[in-house]
Backbone bond lengths (Angstrom), bond angles and torsions (degrees), N, CA, C in turn:
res aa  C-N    CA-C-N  psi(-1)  N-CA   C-N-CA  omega(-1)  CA-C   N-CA-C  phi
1 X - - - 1.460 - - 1.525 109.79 -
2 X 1.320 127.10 118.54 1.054 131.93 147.51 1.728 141.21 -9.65
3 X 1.591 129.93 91.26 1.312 106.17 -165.40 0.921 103.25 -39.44
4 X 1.556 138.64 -74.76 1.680 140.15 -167.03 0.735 114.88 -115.42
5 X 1.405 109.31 165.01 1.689 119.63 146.78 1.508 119.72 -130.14
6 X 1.464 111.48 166.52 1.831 110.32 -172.70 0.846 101.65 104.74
7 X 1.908 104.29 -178.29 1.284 106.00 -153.01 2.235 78.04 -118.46
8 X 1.845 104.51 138.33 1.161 71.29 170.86 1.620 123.21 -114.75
9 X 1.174 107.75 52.08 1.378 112.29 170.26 1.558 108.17 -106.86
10 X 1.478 108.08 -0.83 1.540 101.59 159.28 1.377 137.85 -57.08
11 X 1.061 134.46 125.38 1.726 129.62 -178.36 1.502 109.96 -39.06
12 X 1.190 123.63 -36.85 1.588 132.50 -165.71 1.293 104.58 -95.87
13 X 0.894 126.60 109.58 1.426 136.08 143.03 1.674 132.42 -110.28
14 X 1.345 104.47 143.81 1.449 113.66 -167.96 1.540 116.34 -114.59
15 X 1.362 114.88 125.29 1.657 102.35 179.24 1.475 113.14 -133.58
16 X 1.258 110.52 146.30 1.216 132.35 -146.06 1.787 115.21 -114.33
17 X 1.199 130.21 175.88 1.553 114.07 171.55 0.860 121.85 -64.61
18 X 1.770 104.24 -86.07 1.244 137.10 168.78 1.553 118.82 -125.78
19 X 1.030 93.67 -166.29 2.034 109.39 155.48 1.437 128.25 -71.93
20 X 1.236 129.86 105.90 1.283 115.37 -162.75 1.397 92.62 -76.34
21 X 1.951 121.29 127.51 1.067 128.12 -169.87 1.856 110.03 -95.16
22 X 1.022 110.64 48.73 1.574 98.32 157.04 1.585 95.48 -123.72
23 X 1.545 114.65 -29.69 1.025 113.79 -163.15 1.923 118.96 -105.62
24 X 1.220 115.52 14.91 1.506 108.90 -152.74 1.632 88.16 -87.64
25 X 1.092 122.43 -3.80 1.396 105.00 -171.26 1.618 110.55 -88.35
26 X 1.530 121.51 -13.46 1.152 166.53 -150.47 1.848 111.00 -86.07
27 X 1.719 80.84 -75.00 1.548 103.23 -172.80 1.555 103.82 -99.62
28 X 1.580 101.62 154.82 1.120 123.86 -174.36 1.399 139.98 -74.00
29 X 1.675 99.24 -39.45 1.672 98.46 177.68 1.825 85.21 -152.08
30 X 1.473 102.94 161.65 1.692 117.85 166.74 1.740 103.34 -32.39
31 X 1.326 118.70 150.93 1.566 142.12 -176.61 1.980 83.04 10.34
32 X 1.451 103.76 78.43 1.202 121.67 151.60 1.364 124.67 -55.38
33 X 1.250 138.40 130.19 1.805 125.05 -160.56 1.660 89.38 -99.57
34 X 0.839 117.93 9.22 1.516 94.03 153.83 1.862 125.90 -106.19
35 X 0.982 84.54 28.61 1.715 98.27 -178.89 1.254 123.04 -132.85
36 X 1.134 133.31 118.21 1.243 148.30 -148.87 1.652 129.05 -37.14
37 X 1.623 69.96 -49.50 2.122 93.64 167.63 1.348 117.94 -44.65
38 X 1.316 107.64 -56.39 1.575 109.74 -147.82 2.267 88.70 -74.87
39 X 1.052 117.97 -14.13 1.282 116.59 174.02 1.112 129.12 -81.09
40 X 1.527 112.07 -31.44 1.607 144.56 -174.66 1.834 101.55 -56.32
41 X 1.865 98.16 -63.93 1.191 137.28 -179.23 1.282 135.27 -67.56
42 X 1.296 103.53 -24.92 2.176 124.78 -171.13 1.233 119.16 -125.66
43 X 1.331 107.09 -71.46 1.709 122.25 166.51 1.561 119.42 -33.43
44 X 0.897 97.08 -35.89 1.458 89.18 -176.21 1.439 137.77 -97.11
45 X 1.942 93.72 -7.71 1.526 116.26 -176.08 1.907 90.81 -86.94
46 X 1.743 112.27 -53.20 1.182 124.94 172.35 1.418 109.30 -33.42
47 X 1.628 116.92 -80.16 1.403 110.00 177.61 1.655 122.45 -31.04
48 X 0.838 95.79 -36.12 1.858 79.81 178.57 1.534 109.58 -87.55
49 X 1.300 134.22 -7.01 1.412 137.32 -148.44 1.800 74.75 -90.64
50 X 1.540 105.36 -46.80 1.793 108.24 -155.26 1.353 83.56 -64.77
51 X 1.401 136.04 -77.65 1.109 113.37 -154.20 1.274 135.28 -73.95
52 X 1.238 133.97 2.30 1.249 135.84 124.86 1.429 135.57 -30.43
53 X 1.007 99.97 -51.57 1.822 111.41 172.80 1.246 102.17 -75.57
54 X 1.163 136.07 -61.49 1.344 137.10 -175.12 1.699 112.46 -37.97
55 X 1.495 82.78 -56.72 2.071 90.30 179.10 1.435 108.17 -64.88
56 X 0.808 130.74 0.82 1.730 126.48 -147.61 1.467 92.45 -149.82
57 X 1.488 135.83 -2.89 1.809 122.25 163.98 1.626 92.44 -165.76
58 X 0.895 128.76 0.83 1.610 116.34 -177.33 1.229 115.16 62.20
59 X 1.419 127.47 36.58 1.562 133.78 161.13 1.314 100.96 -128.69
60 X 1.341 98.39 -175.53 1.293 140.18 -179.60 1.410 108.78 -140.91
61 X 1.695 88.56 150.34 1.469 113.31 174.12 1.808 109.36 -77.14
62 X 1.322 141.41 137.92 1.315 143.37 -160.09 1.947 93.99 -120.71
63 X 1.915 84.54 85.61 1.620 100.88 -170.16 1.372 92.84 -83.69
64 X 1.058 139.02 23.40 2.042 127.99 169.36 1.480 89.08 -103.00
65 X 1.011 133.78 13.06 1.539 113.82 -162.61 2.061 87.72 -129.66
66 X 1.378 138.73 1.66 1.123 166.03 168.53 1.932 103.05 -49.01
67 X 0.928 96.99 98.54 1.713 101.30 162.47 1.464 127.75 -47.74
68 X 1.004 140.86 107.29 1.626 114.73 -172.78 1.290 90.98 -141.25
69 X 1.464 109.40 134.25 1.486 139.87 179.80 1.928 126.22 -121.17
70 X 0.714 116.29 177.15 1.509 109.84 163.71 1.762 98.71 -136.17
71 X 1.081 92.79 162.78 2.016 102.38 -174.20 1.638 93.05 -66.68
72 X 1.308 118.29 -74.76 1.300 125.68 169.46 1.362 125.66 -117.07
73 X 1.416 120.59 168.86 1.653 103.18 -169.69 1.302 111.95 -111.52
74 X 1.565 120.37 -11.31 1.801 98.85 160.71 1.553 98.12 -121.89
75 X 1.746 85.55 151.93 1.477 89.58 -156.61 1.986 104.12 -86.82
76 X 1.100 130.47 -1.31 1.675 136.66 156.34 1.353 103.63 -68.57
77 X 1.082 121.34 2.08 1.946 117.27 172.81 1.413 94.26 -101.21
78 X 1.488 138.62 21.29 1.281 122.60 -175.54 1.547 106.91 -98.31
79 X 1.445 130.72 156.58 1.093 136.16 174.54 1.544 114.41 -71.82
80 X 1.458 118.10 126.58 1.624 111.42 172.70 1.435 107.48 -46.22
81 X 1.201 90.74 140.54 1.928 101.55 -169.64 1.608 98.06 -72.67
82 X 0.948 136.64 12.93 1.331 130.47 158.01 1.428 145.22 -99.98
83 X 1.631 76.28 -7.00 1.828 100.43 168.36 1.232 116.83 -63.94
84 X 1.308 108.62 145.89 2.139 106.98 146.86 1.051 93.90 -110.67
85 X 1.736 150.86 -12.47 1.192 118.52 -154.55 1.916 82.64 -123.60
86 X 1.270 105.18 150.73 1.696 107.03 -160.57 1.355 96.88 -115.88
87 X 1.254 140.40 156.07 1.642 138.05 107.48 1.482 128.27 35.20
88 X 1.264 112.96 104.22 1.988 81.99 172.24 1.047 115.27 -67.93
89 X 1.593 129.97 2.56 1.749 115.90 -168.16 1.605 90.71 -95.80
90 X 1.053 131.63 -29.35 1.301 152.41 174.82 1.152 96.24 -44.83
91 X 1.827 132.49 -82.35 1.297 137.75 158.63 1.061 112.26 -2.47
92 X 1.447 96.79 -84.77 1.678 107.27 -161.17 1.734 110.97 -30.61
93 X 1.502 93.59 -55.40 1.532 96.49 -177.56 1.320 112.64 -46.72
94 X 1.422 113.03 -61.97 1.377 104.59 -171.42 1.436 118.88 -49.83
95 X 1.465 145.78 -19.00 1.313 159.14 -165.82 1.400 83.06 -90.92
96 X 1.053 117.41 -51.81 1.779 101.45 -176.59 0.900 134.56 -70.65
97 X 1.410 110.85 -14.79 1.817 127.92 160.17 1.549 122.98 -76.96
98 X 1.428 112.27 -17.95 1.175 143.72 -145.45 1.536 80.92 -99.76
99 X 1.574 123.67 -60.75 1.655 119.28 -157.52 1.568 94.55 -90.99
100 X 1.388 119.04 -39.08 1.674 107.50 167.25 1.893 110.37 -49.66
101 X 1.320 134.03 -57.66 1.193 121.35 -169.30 1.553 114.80 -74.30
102 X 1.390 115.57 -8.23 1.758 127.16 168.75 1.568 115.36 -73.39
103 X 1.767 116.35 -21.75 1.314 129.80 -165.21 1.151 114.37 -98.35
104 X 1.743 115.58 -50.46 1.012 125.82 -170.08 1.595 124.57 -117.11
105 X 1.553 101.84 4.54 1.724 113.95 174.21 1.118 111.45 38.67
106 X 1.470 135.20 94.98 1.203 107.43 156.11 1.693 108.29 -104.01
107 X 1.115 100.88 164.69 1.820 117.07 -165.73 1.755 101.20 -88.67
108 X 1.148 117.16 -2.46 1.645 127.21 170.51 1.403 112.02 -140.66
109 X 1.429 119.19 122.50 1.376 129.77 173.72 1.678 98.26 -115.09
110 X 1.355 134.57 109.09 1.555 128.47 -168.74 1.913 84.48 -108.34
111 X 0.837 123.43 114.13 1.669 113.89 171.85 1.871 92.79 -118.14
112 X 1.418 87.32 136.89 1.805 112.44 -176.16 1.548 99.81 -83.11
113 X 1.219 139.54 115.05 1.061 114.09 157.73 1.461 129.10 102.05
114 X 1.557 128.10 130.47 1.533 122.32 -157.93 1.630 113.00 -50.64
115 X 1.366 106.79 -52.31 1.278 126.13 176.66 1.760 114.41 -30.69
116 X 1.394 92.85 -62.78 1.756 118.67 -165.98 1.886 83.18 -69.00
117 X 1.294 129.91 -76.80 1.051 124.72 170.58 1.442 118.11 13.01
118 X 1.821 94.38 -103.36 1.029 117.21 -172.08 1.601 122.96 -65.80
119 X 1.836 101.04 11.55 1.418 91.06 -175.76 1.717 93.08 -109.19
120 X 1.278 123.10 -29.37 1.528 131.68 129.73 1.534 110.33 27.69
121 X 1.911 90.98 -98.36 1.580 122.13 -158.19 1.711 88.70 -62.04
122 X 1.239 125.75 -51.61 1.348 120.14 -171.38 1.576 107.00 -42.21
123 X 0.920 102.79 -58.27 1.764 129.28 -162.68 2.026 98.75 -52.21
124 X 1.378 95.89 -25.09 1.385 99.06 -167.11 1.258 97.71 -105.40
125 X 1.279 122.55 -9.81 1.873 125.29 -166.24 1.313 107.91 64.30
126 X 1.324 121.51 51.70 1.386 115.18 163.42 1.694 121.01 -106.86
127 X 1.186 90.15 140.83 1.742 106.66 -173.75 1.168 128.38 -78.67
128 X 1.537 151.70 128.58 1.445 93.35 11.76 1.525 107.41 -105.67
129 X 1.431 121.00 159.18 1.419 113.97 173.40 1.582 115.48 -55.91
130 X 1.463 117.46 149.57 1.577 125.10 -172.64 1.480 98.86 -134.09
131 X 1.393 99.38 162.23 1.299 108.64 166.08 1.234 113.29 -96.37
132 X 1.443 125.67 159.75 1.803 97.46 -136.34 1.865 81.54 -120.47
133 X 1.404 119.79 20.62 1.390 100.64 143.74 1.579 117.11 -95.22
134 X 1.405 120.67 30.73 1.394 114.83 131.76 1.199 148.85 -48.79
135 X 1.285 96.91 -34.35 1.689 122.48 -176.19 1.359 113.12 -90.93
136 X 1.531 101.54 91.09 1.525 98.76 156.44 1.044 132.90 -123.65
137 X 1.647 139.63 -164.35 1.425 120.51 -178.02 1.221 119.14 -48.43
138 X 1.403 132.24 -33.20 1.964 139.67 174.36 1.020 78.40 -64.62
139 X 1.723 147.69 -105.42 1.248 141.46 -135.76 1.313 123.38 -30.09
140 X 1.868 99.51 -69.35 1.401 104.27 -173.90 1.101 121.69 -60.33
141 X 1.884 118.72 -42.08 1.187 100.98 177.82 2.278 126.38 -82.52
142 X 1.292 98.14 14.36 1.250 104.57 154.61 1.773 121.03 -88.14
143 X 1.293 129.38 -14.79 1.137 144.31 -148.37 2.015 84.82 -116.80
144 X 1.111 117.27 -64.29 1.615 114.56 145.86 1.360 116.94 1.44
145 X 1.733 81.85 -79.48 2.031 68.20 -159.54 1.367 117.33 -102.07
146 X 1.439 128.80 14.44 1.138 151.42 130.94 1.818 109.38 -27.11
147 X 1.016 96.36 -50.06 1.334 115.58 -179.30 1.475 133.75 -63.87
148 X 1.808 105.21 -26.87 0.952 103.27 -171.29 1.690 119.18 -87.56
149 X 1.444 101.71 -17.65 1.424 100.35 -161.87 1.804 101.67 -82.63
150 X 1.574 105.67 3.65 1.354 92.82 -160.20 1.795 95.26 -106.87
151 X 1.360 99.38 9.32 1.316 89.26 178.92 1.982 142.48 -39.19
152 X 0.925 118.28 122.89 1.484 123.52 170.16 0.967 128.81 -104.32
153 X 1.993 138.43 92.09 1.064 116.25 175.67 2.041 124.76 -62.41
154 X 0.985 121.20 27.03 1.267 131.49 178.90 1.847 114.45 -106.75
155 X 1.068 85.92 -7.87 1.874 101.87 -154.87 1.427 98.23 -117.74
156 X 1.204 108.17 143.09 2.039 111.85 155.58 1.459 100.08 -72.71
157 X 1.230 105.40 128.16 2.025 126.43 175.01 1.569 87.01 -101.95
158 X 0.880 90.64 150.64 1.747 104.19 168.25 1.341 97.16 -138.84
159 X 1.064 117.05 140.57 1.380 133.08 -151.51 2.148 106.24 -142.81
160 X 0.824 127.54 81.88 1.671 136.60 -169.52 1.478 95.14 -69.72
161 X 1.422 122.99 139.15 1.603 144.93 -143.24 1.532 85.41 -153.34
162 X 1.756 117.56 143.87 1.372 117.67 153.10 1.602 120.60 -73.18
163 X 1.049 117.19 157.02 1.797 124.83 -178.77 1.778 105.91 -93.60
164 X 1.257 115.45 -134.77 1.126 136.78 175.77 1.744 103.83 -57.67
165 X 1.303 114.46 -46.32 1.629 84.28 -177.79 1.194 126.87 -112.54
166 X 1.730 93.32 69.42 1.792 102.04 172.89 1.899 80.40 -113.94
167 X 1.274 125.25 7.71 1.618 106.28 -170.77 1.785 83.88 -135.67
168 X 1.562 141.51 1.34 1.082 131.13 178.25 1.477 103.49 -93.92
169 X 1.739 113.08 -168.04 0.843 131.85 -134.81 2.124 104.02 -67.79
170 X 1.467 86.30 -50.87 1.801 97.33 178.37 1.476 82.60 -80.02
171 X 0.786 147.39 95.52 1.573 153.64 167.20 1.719 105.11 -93.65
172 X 1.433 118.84 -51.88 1.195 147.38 177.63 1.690 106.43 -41.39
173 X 1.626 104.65 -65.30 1.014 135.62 -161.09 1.684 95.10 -81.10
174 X 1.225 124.59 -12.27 1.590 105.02 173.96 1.730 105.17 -106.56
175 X 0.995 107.07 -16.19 2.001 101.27 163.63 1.320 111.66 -41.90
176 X 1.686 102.86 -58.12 1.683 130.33 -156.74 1.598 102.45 -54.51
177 X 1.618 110.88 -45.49 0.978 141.83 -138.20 1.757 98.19 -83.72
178 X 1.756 91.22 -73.05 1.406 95.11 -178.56 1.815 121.12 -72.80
179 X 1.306 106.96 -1.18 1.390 99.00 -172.27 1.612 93.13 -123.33
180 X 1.196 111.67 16.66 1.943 120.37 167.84 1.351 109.24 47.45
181 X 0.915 134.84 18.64 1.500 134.72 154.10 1.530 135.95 -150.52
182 X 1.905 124.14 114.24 1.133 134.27 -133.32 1.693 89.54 -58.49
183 X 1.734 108.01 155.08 1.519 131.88 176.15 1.174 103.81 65.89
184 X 1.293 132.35 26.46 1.653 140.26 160.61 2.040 111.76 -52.40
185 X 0.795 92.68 126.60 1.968 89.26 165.20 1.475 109.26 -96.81
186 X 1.185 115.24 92.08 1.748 116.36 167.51 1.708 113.91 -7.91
187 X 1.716 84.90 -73.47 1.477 111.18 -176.48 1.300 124.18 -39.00
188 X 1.945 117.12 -44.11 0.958 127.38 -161.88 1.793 107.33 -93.28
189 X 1.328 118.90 -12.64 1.268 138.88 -165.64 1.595 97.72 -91.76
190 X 1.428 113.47 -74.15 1.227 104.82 179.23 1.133 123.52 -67.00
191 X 1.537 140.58 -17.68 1.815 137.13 -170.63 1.652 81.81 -75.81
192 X 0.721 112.58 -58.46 1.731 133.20 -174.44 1.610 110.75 -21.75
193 X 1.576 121.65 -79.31 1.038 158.35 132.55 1.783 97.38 4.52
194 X 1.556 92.42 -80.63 1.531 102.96 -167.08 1.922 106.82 -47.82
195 X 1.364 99.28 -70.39 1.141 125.63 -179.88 1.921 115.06 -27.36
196 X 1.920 116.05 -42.64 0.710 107.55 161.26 1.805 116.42 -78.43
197 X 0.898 136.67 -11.50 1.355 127.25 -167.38 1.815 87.79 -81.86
198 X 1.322 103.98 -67.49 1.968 106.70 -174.24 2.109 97.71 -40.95
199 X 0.991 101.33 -30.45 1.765 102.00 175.39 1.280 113.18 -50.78
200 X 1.562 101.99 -94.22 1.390 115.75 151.73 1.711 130.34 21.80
201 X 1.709 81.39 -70.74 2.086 101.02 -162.31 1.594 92.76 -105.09
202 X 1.373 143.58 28.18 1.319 135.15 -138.54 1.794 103.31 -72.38
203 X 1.663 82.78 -33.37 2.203 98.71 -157.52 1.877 79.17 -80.65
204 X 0.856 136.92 -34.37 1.481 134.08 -156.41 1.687 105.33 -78.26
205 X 1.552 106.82 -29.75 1.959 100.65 -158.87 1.814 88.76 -109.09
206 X 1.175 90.26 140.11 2.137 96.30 -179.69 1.562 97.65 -107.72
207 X 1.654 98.54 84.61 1.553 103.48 -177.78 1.453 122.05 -135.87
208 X 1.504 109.40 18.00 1.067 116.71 -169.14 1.676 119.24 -110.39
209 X 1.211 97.25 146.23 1.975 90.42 179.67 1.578 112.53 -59.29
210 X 1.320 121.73 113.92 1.375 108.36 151.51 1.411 132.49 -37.19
């Protein structure tokens, strides 16, 4: 599997866990679109982002042009979720995410997941470090919308996304959860959200299909 794919001087970037290990030998690049996840997890926040924009300027966002990474690429290199203190190979990575998002700024950091999260804030030097089974659907999506008002189109935003259990079993229970109030639509909250910020900054971000 491919570390990445995309272009990364795109504003949008997407980050991911790991490698999903039954399949990396399989699939081609991080949240591969032929695999269930990356649809479960993206597609569906995206779908509403497009049509929002669409109704509201008659473009589109030019999602082939989308950075997509994973935090690390096998997923037994991950830190017990109870750590704060990590791995040096762990490190390293993060320093390497750290001088890629110092180089190439992008104006969207979407990270899937506690892991990707919290490997994120590191990457950015943000305080204080956690052990990243902190992060759960209440967290992130409190850490969400915390997020939004502080937006900077000048700045990498990092922006925390649910993983796998916005489509598992409490599926229900992580809408409620991450968007803090019962019969919430994840989906419809965050495309929403996003959609006005990409509004907002429209003349400022070069993200649209010609």
């Amino acid at each position: 599997m491919q570390r990445e794919v995309g272009t990364r001087n795109f504003p949008i970037w997407l980050l991911g866990d790991s490698n999903p290990e039954e399949w990396e030998d399989r699939l081609e690049t991080p949240l591969d679109p032929r695999h269930s996840a990356r649809h479960n997890i993206w597609t569906s926040v995206a779908d509403v982002v497009q049509d929002k924009v669409f109704r509201a300027r008659r473009g589109r966002i030019d999602t082939s042009a989308l950075h997509i990474r994973n935090a690390i690429e096998k997923a037994k290199d991950k830190p017990r979720d109870r750590d704060v203190d990590w791995p040096i190979e762990v490190n390293a990575e993060v320093t390497a995410l750290s001088h890629l998002l110092g180089q190439h700024k992008p104006v969207f950091l979407f990270s899937f997941g506690a892991f990707a999260y919290e490997f994120a804030r590191r990457a950015l030097g943000q305080e204080p470090m956690r052990r990243y089974d902190y992060w759960g659907a209440r967290t992130l999506g409190q850490a969400f919308r915390e997020r939004l008002p502080l937006f900077d189109v000048l700045a990498v935003n990092v922006f925390p996304l649910l993983h796998i259990s916005i489509s598992a079993g409490n599926f229900l229970a992580s809408h409620n959860q991450f968007c803090g109030r019962e019969g919430a639509n994840y989906f419809d909250v965050c495309g929403g959200e996003v959609a006005r910020i990409v509004l907002a900054n429209a003349d400022a971000l070069p993200v649209w299909v010609e």
